[in-house]
C-alpha positions as CSV (number, residue, x, y, z in Angstrom):
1,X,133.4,113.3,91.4
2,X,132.7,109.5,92.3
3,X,136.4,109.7,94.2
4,X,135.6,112.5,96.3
5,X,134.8,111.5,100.0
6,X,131.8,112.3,101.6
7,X,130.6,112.2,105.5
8,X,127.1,110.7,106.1
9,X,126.2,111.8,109.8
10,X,123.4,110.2,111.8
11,X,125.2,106.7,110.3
12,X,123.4,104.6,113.1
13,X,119.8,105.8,111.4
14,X,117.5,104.1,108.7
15,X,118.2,107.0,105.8
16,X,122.1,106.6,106.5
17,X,121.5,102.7,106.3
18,X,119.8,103.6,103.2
19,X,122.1,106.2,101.9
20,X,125.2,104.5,102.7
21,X,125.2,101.5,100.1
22,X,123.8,103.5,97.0
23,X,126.6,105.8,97.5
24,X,129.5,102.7,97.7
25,X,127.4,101.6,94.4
26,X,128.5,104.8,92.8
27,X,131.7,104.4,94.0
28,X,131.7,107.1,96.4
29,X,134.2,106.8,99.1
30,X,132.5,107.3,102.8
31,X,133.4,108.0,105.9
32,X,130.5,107.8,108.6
33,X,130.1,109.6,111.7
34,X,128.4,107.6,114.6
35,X,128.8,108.0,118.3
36,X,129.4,104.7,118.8
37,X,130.8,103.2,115.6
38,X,131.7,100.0,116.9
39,X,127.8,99.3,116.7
40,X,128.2,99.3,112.9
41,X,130.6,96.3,112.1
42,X,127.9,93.7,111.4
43,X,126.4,96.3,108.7
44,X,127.0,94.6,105.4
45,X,128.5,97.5,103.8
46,X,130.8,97.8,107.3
47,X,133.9,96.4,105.5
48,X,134.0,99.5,102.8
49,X,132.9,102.5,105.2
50,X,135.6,104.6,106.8
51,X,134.2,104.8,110.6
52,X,134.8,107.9,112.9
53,X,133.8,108.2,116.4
54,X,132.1,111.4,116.7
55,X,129.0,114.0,118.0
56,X,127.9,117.0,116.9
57,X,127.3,118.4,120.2
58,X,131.2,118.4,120.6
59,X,132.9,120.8,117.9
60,X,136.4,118.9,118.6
61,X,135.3,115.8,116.8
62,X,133.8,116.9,114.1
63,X,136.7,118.9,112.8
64,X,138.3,115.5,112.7
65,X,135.3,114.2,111.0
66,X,134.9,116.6,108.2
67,X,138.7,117.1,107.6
68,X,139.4,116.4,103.9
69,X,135.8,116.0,102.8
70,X,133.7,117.2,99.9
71,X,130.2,116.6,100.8
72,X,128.3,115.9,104.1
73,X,125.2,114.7,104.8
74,X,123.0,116.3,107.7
75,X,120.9,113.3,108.9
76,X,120.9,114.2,112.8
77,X,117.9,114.4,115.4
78,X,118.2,114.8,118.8
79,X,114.4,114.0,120.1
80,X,115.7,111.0,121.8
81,X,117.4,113.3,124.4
82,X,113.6,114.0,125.6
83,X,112.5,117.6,126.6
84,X,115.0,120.5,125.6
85,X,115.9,118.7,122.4
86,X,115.5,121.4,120.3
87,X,118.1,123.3,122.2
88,X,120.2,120.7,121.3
89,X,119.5,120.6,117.7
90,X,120.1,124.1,116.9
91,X,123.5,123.7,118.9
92,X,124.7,120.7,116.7
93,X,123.4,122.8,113.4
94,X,125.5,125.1,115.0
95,X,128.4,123.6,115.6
96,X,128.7,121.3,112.6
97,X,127.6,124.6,110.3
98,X,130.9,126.4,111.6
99,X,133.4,123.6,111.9
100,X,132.2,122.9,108.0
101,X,132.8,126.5,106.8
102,X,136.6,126.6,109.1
103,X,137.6,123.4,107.3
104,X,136.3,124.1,103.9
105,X,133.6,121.8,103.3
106,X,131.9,122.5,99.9
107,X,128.5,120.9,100.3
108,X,125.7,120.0,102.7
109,X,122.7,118.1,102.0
110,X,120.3,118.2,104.7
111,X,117.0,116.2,105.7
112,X,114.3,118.1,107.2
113,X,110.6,117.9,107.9
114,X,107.9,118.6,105.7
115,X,105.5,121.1,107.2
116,X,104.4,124.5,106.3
117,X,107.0,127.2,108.2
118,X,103.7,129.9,108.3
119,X,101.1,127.0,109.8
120,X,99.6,128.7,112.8
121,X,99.5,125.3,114.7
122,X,103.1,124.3,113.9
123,X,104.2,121.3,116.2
124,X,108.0,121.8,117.7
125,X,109.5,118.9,116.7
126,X,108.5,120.2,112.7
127,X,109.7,123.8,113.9
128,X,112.9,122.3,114.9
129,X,113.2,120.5,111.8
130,X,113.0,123.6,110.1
131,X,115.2,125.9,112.2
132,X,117.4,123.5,112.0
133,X,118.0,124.2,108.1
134,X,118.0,127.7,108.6
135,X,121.1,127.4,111.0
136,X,122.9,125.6,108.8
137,X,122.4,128.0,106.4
138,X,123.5,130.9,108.3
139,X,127.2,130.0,107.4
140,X,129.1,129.9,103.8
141,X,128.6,126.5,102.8
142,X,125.9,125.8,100.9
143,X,123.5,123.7,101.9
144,X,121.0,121.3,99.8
145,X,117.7,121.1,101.9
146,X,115.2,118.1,101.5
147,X,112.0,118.5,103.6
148,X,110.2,114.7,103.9
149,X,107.1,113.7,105.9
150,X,106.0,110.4,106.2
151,X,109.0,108.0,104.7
152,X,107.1,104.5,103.5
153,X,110.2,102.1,103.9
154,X,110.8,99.0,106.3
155,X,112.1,100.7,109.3
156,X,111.0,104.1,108.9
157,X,109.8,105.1,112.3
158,X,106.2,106.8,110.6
159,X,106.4,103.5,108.6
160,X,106.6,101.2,111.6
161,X,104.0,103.2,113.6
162,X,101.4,102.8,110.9
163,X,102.1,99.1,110.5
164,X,102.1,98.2,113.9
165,X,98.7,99.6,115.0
166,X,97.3,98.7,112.1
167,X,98.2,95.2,112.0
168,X,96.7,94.9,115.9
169,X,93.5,97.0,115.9
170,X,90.5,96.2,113.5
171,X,88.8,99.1,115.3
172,X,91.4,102.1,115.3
173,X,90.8,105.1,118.1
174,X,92.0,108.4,116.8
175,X,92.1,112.0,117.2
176,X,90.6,114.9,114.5
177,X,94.6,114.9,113.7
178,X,93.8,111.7,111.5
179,X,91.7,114.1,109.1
180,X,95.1,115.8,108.7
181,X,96.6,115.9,105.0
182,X,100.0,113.7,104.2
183,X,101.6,113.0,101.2
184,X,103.5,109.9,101.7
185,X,106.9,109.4,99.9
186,X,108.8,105.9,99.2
187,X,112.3,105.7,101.4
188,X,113.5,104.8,98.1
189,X,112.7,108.2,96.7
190,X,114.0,109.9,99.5
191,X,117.4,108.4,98.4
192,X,117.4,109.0,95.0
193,X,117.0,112.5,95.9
194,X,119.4,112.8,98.5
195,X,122.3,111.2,95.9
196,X,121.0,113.1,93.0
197,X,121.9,116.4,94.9
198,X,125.2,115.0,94.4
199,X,124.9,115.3,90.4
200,X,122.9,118.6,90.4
201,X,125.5,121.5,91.8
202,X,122.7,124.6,90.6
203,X,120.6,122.4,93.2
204,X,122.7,124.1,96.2
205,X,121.2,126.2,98.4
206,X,117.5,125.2,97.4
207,X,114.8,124.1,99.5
208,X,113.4,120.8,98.2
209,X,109.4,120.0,99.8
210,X,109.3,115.8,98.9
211,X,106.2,113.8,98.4
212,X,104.5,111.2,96.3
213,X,102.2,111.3,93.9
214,X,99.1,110.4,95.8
215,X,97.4,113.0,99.0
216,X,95.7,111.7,101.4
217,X,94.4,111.9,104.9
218,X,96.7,110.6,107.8
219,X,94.0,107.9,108.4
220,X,94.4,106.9,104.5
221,X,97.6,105.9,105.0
222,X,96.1,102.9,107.9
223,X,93.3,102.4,105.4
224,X,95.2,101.8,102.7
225,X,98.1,99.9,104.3
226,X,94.7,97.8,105.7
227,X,93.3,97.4,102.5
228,X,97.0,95.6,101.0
229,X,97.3,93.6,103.7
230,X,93.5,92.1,103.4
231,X,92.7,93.3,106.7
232,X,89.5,95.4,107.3
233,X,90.0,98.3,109.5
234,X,87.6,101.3,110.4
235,X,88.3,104.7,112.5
236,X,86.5,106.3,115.2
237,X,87.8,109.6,116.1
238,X,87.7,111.2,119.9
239,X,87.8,114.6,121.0
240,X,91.4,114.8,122.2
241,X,93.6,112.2,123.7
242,X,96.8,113.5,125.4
243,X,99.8,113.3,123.1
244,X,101.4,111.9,126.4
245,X,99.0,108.7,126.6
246,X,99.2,108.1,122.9
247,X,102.8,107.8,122.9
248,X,103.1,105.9,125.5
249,X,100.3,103.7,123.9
250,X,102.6,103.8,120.8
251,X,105.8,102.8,122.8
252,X,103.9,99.6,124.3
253,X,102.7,98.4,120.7
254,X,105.3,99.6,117.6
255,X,109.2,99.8,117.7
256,X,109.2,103.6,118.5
257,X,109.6,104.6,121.9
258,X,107.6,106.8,124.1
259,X,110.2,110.0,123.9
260,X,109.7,109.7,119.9
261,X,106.7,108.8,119.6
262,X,105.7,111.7,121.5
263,X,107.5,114.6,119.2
264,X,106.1,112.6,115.7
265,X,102.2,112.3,117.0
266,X,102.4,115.8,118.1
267,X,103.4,116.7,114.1
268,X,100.2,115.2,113.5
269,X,98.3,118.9,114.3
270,X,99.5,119.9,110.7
271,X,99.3,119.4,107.0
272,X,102.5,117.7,105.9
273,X,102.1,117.9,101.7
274,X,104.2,119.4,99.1
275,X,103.4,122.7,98.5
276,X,106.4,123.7,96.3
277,X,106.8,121.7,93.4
278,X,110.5,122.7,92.4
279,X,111.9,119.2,93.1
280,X,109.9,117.4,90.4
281,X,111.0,120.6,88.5
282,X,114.8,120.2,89.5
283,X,115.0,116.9,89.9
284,X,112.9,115.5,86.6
285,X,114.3,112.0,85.9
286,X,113.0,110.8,89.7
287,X,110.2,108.5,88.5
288,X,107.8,109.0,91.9
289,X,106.7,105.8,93.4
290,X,102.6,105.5,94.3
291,X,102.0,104.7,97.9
292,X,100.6,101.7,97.5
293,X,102.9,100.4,95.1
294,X,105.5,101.8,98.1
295,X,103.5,99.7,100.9
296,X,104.0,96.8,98.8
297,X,107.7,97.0,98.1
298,X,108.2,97.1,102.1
299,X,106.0,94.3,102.9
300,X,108.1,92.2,100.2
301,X,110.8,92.7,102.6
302,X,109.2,90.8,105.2
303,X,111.6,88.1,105.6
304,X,114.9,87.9,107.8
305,X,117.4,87.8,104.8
306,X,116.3,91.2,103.7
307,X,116.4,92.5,107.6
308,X,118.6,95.5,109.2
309,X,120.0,93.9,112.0
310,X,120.4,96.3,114.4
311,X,120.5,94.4,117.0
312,X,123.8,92.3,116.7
313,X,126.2,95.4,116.9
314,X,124.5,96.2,120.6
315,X,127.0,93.2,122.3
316,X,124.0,91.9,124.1
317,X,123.6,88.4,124.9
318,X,120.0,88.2,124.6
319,X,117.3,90.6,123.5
320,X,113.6,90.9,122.5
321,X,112.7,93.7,120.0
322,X,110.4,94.5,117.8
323,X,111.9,95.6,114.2
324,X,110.8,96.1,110.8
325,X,107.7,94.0,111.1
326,X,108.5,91.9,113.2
327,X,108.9,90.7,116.9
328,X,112.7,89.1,117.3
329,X,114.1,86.9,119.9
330,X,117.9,86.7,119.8
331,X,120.5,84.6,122.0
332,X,124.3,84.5,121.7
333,X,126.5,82.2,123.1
334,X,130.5,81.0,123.2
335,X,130.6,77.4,122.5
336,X,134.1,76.0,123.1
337,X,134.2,73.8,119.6
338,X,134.9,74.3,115.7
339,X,132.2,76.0,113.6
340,X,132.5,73.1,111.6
341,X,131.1,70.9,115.2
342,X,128.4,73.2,115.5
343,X,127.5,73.3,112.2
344,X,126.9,69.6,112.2
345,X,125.0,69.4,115.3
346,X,122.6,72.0,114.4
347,X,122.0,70.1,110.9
348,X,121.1,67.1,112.5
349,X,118.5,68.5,114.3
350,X,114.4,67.3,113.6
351,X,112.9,64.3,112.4
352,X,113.8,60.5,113.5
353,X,116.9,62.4,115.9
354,X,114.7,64.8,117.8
355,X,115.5,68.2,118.9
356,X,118.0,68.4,122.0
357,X,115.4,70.3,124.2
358,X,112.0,69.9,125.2
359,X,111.6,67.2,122.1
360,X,108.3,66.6,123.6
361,X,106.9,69.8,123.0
362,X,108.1,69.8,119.5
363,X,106.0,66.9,118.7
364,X,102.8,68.5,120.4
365,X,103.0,71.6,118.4
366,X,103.2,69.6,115.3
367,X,100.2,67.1,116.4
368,X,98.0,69.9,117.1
369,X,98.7,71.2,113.9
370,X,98.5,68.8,111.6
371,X,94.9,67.7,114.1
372,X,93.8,71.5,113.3
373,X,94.1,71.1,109.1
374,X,98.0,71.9,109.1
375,X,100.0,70.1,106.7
376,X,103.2,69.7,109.5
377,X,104.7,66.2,109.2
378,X,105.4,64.5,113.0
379,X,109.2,64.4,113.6
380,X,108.7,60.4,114.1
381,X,107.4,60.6,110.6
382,X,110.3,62.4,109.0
383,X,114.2,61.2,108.9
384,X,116.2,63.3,110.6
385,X,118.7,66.0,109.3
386,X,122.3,65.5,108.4
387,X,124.9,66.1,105.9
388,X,122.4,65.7,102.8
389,X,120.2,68.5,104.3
390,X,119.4,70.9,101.1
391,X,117.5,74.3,100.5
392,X,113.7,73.4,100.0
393,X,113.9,70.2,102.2
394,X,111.3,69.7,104.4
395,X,112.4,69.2,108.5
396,X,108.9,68.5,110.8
397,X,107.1,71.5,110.3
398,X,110.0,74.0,109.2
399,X,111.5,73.8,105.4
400,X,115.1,74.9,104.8
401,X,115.0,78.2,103.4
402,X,118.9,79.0,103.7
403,X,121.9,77.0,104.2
404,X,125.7,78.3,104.1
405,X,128.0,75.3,105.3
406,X,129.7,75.5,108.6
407,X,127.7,79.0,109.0
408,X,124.3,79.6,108.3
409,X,120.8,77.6,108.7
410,X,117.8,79.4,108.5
411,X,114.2,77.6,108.5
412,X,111.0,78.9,107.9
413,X,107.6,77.4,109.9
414,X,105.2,76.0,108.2
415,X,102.7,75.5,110.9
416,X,99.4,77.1,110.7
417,X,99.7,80.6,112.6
418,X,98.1,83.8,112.3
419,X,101.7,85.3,110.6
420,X,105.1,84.1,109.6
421,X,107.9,82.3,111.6
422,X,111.3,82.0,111.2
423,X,114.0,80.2,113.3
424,X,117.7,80.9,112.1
425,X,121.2,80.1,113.4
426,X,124.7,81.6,112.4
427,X,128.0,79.9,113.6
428,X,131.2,82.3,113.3
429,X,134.7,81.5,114.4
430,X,136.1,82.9,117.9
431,X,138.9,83.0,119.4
432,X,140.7,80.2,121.2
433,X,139.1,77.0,118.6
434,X,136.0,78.5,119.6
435,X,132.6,79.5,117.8
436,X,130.5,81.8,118.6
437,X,126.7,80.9,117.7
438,X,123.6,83.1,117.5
439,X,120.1,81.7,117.7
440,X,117.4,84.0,116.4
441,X,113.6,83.2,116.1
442,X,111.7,85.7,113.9
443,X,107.9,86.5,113.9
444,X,106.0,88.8,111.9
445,X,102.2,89.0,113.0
446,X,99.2,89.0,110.6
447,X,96.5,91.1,112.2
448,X,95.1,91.2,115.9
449,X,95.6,86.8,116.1
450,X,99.0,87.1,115.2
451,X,100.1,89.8,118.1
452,X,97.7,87.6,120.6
453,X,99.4,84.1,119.1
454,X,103.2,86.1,120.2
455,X,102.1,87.3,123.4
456,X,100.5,84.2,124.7
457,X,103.0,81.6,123.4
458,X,106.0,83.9,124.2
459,X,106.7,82.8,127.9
460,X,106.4,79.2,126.0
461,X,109.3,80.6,123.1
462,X,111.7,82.4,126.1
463,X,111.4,78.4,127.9
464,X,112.2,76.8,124.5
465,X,114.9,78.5,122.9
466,X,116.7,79.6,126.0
467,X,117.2,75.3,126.6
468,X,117.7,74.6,122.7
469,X,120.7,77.3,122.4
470,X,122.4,75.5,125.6
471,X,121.7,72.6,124.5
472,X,123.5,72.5,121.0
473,X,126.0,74.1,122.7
474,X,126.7,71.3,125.1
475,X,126.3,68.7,122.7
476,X,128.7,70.3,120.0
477,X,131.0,70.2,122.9
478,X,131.0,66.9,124.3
């Protein structure tokens, strides 16, 4: 079955991020469906995708889409499109349901939400999930359902919520929705099932609830998340808070924006556990992975090697996010000379040489760190960089944590800061003898001092990295 070829929809999302590469590793061929595909070539597993331009509101492209393959996978929401988008995800159910049947498609595996259908207090967006299953099923194909609630993975959008306002608030406000029972699954989970509906065909047309082995309130999850992180948090619950205010609270502090936040928090009204137990009885050799043990894998991902980077396939110049953990400041730029040139101006950057911007305020950061108990080493102190610079080497207060000749120098801060910094710069070849470089500085926050640290030095960062990107650019030039 392994050359069959199968459509992942939804390819821009974190479960097709997810999916995508452990299918390739089983040798899968895949062709992914994305509105805008051309936002996927910087995607590691890019090169070895098949890429069609496509939406499921618009049955033309999706015959296209779906035409010579065996399996699809349904990983589409719509609640970015605001108010009505339930509308539009029983259309798209619609429409992809009947193009699939017309063209012969033998298999759909679809992701849901994990909610109780017969709850008197259902939210929408979990009704939507659900009706959204039901309309695919309303046609010949058979369709492999997965119903998940909250997805513990870097990236997840529950994930992020939960780390985010945990990380910032040692006091956290909530409603009686906290009290609310979840049971959290690993992302990783969540892919071995969807694949292994790949290897179980008596598995079609079953409903399949997914959770991990440990229940818990929705305020457990905080707790708990607290607890691995060494931070001490307690709850105190109010009345009612309008689901309005709290997502717009959410959009201000995670990576989720108000018009999601505001369908997910309003999910919150209802249980979301497993109350059917026939995927541990269908699927038995899925060893289910504890939450904590699921928190932990996610925060070992907390460095920019391991990162989804989403944010070079926008073709912005510069942009501010925060992603996975962390708050990102990223800056692109043409410089009209060889990678090699570039390469060898960055790498003499630090110590005895300087740093081509603002040098002065790279030594004052260092002093007051190393006056404050730090362990930084003054750039007059240290020789500068150059062709000998190795992985592990020590430059001021940074050490080299990555280095690919003529492309790639990534260091990691050692200063003393409430979290963990990175700064990082790629050099790729452009056209014309040119380069194009990419400056990225990388901060993931520790607590409540680590988002105050970000927000009061970040007009400070936007000064400083703005002038060091020109700056190796117009010394790798002259």
């Amino acid at each position: 079955m392994a050359s069959d070829l199968i459509l992942v929809t939804g390819a821009s999302g974190y479960i097709a991020s997810r999916l995508i590469p452990r299918l390739l590793e089983k040798g899968f061929r895949v062709r992914a469906l994305a509105r805008q595909p051309d936002q996927l070539d910087t995607r590691v597993w890019a090169k070895d995708v098949e890429f069609v331009r496509g939406d499921v509101t618009d049955p033309a492209s999706l015959g296209r889409a779906l035409l010579g393959v065996h399996t699809a996978y349904y990983l589409i929401h719509s609640m970015a499109g605001g108010r009505g988008y339930m509308l539009i995800e029983t259309e798209a159910a619609h429409n992809f349901a009947s193009v699939a049947e017309n063209i012969g498609l033998q298999h759909i595996i679809y992701l849901g939400g994990l909610a109780d259908p017969n709850a008197p207090n259902l939210a929408p967006h979990m009704r939507s999930r659900i009706e959204t299953g039901n309309t695919l099923r309303q046609r010949s194909v058979p369709v492999t359902e997965f119903r998940a609630g909250v997805i513990v993975g870097p990236g997840s959008i529950s994930f992020e919520m939960i780390r985010f306002i945990t990380e910032c608030f040692p006091v956290l406000p909530g409603t009686l929705w906290l009290k609310n029972k979840v049971q959290p699954v690993s992302a990783r989970n969540v892919i071995d099932y969807l694949v292994a509906a790949l290897d179980h065909p008596e598995a079609r047309s079953g409903i399949y609830e997914l959770g991990g082995p440990d229940r818990m309130l929705y305020a457990d999850t905080m707790l708990r998340y607290a607890g691995l992180r060494g931070l001490k948090r307690r709850f105190f619950t109010l009345p009612a808070v309008p689901i309005w205010i709290m997502a717009r609270f959410v959009d201000w502090l995670t990576p989720v924006p108000a018009v999601i936040a505001s369908p997910l928090i309003g999910g919150l009204q209802s249980d979301s556990i497993v109350l059917d137990d026939s995927a541990l009885r269908r699927f038995q050799d899925i060893e289910l992975i504890p939450y904590d043990r699921a928190v932990n894998e996610a925060l070992a991902e907390l460095n920019p090697a391991r990162l989804e980077r989403v944010w070079e396939g926008l073709g912005r110049d510069a942009i501010e996010m925060k992603h996975e953990g962390f708050f990102i400041i990223y800056r692109r730029v043409i410089v009209q000379a060889s990678p090699e040139r570039v390469y060898r101006v960055l790498t003499s950057m630090g110590g005895r040489n300087g740093w081509p911007y603002a040098n002065w305020l790279w030594l004052l950061r260092g002093g007051l760190d190393k006056l404050f108990g730090g362990h930084s080493i003054l750039l007059k102190e240290k020789g500068g960089a150059g062709p000998g610079l190795k992985e592990g080497d020590s430059l001021d207060y940074y050490r080299v944590e990555r280095l690919e000749p003529d492309h790639l120098l990534r260091l990691f801060s050692e200063l003393r800061a409430p979290g963990e910094g990175w700064m990082e710069w790629r050099v790729d070849p452009a056209p014309g003898d040119c380069s194009t470089l990419t400056q990225t500085a990388f901060f993931a926050p520790r607590g409540l001092p680590g988002f105050f640290y970000w927000a009061l030095l970040g007009p400070l960062h936007r000064f400083i990295f703005r002038g060091l990107i020109r700056a190796v650019r117009q010394r790798s030039e002259t």
